[in-house]
BAZA-206091 format. One record per residue (C-alpha): residue number from 1; residue in three letters; x negated, y negated, z negated. Coordinates in nm, 3 decimals, always signed. Layout:
// BAZA-206091
NODE  num  residuo     east    north       up
NODE  NUM      ALA        X        Y        Z
...
END
This chain:
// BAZA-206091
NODE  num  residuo     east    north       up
NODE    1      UNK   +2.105   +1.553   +3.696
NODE    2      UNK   +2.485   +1.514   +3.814
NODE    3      UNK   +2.728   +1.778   +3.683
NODE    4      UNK   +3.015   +1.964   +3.826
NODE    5      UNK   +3.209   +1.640   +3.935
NODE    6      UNK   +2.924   +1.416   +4.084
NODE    7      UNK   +2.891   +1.226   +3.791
NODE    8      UNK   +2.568   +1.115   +3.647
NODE    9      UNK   +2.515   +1.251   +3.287
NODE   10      UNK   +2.520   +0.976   +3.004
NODE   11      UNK   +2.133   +1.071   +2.954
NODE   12      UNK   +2.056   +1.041   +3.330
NODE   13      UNK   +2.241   +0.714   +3.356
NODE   14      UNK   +2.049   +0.576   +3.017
NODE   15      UNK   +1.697   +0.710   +3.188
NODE   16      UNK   +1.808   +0.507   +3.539
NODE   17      UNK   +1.923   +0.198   +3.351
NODE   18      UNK   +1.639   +0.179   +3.124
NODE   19      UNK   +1.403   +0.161   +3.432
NODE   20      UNK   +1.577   -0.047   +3.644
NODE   21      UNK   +1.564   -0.332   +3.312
NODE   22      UNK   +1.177   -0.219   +3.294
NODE   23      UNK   +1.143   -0.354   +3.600
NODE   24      UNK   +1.352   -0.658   +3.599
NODE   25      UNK   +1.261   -0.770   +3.288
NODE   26      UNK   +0.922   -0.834   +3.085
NODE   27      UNK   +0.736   -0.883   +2.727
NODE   28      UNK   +0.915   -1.167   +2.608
NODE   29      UNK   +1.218   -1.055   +2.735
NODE   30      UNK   +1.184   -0.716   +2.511
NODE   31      UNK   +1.036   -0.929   +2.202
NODE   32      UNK   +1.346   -1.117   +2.220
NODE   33      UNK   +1.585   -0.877   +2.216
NODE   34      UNK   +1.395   -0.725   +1.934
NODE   35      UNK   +1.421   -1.036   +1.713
NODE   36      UNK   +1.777   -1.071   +1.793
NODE   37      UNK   +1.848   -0.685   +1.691
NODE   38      UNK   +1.593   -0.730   +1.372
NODE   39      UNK   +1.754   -1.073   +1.247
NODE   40      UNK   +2.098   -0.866   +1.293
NODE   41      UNK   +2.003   -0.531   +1.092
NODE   42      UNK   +1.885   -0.770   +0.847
NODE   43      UNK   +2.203   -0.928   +0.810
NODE   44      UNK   +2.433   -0.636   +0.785
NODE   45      UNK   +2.165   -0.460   +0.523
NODE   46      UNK   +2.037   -0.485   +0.209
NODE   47      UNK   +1.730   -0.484   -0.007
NODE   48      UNK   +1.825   -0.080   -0.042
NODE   49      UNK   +1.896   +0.032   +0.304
NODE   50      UNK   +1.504   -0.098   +0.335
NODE   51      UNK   +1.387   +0.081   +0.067
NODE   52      UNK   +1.556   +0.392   +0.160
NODE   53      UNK   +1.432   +0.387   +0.494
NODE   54      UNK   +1.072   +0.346   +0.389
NODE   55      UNK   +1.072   +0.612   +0.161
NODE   56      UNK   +1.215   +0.816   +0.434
NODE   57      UNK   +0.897   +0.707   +0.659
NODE   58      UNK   +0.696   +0.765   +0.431
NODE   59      UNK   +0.771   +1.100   +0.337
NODE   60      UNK   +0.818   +1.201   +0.705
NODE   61      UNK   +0.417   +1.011   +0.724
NODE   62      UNK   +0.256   +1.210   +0.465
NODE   63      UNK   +0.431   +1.515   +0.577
NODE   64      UNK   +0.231   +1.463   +0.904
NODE   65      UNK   -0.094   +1.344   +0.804
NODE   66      UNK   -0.376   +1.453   +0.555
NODE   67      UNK   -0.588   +1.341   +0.298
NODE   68      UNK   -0.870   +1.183   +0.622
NODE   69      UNK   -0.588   +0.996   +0.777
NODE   70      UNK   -0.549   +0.807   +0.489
NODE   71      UNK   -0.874   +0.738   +0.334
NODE   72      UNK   -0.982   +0.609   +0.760
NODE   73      UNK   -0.631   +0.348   +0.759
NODE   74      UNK   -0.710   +0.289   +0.391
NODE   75      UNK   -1.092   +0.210   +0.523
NODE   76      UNK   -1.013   +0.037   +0.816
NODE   77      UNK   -0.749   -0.192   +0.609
NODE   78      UNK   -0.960   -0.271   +0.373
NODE   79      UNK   -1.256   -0.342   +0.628
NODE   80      UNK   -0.971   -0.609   +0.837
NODE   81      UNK   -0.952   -0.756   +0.453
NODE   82      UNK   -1.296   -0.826   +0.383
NODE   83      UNK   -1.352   -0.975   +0.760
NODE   84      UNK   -1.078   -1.246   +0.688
NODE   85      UNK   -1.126   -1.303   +0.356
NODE   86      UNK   -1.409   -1.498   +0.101
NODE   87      UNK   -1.490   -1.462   -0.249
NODE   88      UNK   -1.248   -1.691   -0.339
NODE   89      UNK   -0.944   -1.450   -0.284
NODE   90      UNK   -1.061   -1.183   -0.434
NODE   91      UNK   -1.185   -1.358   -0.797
NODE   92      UNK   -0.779   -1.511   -0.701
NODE   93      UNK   -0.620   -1.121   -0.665
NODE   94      UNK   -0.838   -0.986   -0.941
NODE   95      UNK   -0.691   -1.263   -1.165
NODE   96      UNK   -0.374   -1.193   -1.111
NODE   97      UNK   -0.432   -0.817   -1.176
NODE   98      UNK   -0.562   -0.889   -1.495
NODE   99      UNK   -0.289   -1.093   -1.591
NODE  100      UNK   -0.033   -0.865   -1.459
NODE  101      UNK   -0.237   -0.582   -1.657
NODE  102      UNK   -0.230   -0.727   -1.951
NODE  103      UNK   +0.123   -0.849   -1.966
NODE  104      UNK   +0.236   -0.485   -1.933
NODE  105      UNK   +0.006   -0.352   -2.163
NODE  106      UNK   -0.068   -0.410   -2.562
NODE  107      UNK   -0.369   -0.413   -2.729
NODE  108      UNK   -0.348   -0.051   -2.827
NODE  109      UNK   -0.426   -0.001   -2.408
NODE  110      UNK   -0.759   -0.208   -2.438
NODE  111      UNK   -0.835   -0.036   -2.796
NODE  112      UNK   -0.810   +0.331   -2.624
NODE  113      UNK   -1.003   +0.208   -2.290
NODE  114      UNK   -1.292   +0.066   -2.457
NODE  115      UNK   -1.311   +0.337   -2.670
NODE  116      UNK   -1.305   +0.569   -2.368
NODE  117      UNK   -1.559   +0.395   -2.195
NODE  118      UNK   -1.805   +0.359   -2.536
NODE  119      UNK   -1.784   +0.802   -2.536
NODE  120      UNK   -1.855   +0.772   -2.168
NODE  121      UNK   -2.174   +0.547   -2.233
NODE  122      UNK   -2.244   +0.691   -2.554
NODE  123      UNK   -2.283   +1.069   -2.400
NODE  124      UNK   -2.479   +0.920   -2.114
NODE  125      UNK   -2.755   +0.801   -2.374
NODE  126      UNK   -3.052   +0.978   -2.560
NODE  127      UNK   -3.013   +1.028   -2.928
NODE  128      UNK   -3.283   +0.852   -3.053
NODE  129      UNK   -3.242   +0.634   -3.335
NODE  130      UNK   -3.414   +0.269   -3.257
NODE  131      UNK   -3.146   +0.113   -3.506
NODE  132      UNK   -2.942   -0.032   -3.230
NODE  133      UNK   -2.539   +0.013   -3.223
NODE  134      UNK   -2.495   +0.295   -3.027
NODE  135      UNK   -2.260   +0.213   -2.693
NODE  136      UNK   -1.960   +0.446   -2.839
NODE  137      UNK   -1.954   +0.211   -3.124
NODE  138      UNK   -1.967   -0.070   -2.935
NODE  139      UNK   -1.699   +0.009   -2.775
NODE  140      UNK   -1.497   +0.108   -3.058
NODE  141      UNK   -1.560   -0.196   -3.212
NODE  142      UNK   -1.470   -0.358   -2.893
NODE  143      UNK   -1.165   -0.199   -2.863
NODE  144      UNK   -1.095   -0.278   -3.266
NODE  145      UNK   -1.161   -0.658   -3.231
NODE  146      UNK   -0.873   -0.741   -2.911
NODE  147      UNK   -0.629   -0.577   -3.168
NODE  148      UNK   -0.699   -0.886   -3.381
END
């Protein structure tokens, strides 16, 4: 829309310009661009500017979406996973869980999870007394033997 003096407005100009380059110009020419502008940001910012923008798209995300949106990305993500990868990497990623788990945990952790998880078993189980150790105590004991 032209104002007052004849003059094209700076957002009429942008509209005009950006289709006359859609139409001179095509994928690769846009991908390229983008790498250039990508390989620049990523010069002139750091580790925090990143950070700070993904929080910010991530809040602005989860301030537009709901609990379905995420469990059907979440499902289709981990769906794309499975379809490209064996056994192999996931004994692999589970290893390095583990290690990662117990390198920022002490033995105290595994002493209270077993524990946990010997109640769990132990309430799940008839009271009947056939002289075996009941699971509870199993997994007290369990949890009482990594402290060693």
């Amino acid at each position: 829309m032209a104002n007052n003096n004849e003059k094209m407005s700076r957002e009429e100009a942008g509209r005009k310009g950006g289709e006359t380059t859609a139409k001179n110009h095509d994928k690769e020419f846009y991908q390229e661009i983008g790498q250039k502008g990508g390989e620049a940001t990523s010069e002139n910012h750091d580790k925090e500017f990143y950070q700070e923008i993904g929080q910010k798209g991530g809040e602005a995300t989860s301030e537009n979406h709901d609990k379905e949106f995420y469990q059907e990305i979440g499902q289709k993500g981990g769906e794309a996973t499975s379809e490209n990868h064996n056994k192999e990497f996931y004994q692999e990623i589970g290893k390095k869980g583990g290690e990662a788990t117990s390198e920022s945990h002490g033995k105290e952790f595994y002493q209270e999870i077993g524990e946990k998880g010997g109640e769990a078993r132990g309430n799940q189980r008839d009271d009947s007394d056939d002289g075996k150790m009941s699971r509870e105590e199993a997994g007290r004991k369990g949890g009482e033997k990594s402290r060693r």
